[in-house]
N, C-alpha and C positions, 0 to 999 in steps of 0.2 A: 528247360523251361516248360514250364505248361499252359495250356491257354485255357485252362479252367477260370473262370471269374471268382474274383473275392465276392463271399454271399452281401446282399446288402447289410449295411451296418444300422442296426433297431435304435430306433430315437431312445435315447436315456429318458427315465421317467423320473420325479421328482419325487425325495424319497424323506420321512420325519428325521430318519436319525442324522444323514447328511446337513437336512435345513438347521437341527438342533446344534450341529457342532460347528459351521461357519457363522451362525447365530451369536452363539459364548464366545466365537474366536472374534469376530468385529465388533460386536458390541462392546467385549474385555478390550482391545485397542481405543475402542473411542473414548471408552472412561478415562484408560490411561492416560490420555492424551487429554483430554479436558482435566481432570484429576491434576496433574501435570502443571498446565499453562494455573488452572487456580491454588495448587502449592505457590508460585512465586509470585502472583499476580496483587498488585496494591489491594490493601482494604477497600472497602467501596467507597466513603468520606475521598481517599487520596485521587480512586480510580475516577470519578465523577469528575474532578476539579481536575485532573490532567488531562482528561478525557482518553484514557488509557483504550488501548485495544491490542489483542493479536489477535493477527489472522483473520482481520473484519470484525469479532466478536467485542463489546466492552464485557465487562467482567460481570453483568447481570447476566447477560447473555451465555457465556459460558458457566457459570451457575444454573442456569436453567436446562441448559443442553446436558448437564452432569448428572442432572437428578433425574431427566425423563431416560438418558441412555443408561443408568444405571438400575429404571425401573424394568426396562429392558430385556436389558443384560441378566435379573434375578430370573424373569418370567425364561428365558432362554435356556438358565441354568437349572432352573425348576423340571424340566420340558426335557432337559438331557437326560437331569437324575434320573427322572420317570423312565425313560427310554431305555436305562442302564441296570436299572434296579436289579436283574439278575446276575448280572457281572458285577455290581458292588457287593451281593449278598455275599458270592463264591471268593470275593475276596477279601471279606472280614470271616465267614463260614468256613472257608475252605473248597475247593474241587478236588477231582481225580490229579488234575497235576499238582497241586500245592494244596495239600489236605490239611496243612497247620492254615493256611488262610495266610492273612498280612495284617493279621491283632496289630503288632508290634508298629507297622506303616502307620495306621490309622490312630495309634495312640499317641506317637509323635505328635502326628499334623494336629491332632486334637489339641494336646499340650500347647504346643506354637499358637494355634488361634487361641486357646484361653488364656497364656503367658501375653501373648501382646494386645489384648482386649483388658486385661489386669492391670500391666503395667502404662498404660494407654491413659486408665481410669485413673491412677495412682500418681500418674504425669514423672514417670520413673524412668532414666535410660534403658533403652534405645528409641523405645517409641517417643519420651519426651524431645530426644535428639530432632526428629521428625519436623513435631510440632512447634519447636522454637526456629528451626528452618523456617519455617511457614510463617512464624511472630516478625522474624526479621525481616523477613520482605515484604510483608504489611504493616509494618510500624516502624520499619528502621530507614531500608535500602530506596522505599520510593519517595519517605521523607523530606530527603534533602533535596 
């Protein structure tokens, strides 16, 4: 053993790209979660007259908490993109390790987002699936 001392341990400083990525990671939770409770939450007519709530919220309330945690969550993801822009380029461009890049990655993901923004529009399965989910429990299930 030695009776050398461990040096002092230097205060962590607080840093953009850390605050950026626990930013998009909570923020991306709390939508989901509000997101969530208003997929199956009564219309507001049914919610009003039941006097509906989860979790403390009535259902204005978590409408309201959805839109500003989602105004958020954009600024957040806005805030990482910027932070990463050289790592996005290298991997649509290419680097020294992967000189074809990930075209092929990002054209999927593209596809995906334009396919369920289309079919969303279109009100065509799987995204209509979705949204009749959501019809049902505002006009069916809290109904009765």
């Amino acid at each position: 053993m030695s009776n050398t001392e461990a040096p002092p341990q230097s205060k962590a400083r607080l840093t953009g790209r850390a605050l950026a990525v626990f930013g998009v990671t909570f923020s991306f939770a709390a939508i989901l979660l509000s997101g969530g409770i208003l997929l199956f939450a009564p219309k507001g007519r049914i919610s009003s007259a039941t006097g509906w709530e989860a979790l403390g919220l009535d259902r204005q309330g978590w409408g309201d908490l959805h839109i500003v945690l989602a105004a958020l969550f954009a600024g957040f993801s806005l805030w990482h993109a910027a932070l990463h822009l050289p790592v996005f380029k290298s991997l649509i461009w290419g680097s020294g390790t992967a000189p074809q890049g990930h075209r092929t990655e990002a054209l999927i993901a593209l596809a995906a987002v334009l396919a369920l923004a289309v079919l969303t529009l279109l009100q065509l399965p799987p995204a209509s699936w979705l949204l009749d989910l959501n019809g049902y429990f505002k006009h069916v299930f809290w109904a009765r």
